[in-house]
KOLGUKE-704592 format. One line per 4 residues: for each residue x, y, z of C-alpha. Coordinates in steps of 0.2 Angstrom, whole numbers, plus 5000, padded with zeros to 4 digits. Example, Ala and Ser with C-alpha at 12.3 -4.5 7.8 and 13.67 -1.06 7.14 Angstrom:
BEGIN
5062 4978 5039; 5068 4995 5036 .
***
This chain:
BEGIN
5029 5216 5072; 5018 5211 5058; 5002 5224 5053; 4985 5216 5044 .
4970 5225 5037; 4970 5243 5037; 4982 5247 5050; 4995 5241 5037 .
4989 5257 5028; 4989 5268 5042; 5006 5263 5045; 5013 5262 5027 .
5020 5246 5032; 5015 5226 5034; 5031 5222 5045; 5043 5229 5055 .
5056 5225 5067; 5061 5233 5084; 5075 5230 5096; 5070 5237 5116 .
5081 5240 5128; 5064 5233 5138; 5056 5220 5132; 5040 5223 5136 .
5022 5224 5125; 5022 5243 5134; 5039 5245 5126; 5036 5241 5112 .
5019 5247 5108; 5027 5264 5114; 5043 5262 5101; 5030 5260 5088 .
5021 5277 5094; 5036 5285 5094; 5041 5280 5075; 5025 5282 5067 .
5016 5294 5080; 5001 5281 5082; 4996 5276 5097; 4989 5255 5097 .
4985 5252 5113; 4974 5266 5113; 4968 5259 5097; 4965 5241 5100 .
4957 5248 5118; 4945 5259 5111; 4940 5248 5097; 4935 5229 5098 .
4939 5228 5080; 4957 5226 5081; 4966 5210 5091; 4982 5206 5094 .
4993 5191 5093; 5008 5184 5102; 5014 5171 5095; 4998 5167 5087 .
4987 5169 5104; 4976 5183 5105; 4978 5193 5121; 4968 5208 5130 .
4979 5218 5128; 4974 5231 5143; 4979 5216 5155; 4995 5211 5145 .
5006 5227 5144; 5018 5223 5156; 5023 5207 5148; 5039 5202 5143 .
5044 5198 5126; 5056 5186 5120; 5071 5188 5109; 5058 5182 5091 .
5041 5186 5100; 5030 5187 5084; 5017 5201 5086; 5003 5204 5075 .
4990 5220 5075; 4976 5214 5064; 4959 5224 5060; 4945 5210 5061 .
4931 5220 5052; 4932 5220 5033; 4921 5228 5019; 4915 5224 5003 .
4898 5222 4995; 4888 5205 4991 .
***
């Protein structure tokens, strides 16, 4: 699980492994709200800001919590917007 933009702050972390007993997206978005008490699918929902990869291919995530992940799936969380001055 790899974390980009300010989500990485949020979290205090860039990367992160897990090992699920289910290998699902919900899974593992739930281990990652049990360990930092964050919730990202309610995140990326609410906010178009955000997108997440498998494997490189952005996915919605409301219609791809139930699928499985295999043993290496890469995922990434990544804050589009970014700020700065001209």
């Amino acid at each position: 699980m790899r974390y980009k933009g300010i989500i990485a702050s949020i979290l205090e972390t860039s990367t992160e492994i897990y090992e699920l007993s289910d290998p699902t997206l919900n899974s593992l978005l739930n281990s990652v709200n049990i360990k930092h008490g964050y919730d990202l699918k309610k995140l990326v929902e609410d906010n178009p800001s955000y997108i997440v990869l498998i494997n490189g291919k952005n996915i919605d995530l409301s219609k791809h919590t139930n699928t499985q992940l295999a043993d290496g799936t890469q995922l990434e969380v990544i804050a589009t917007i970014a700020g700065g001055c001209c």
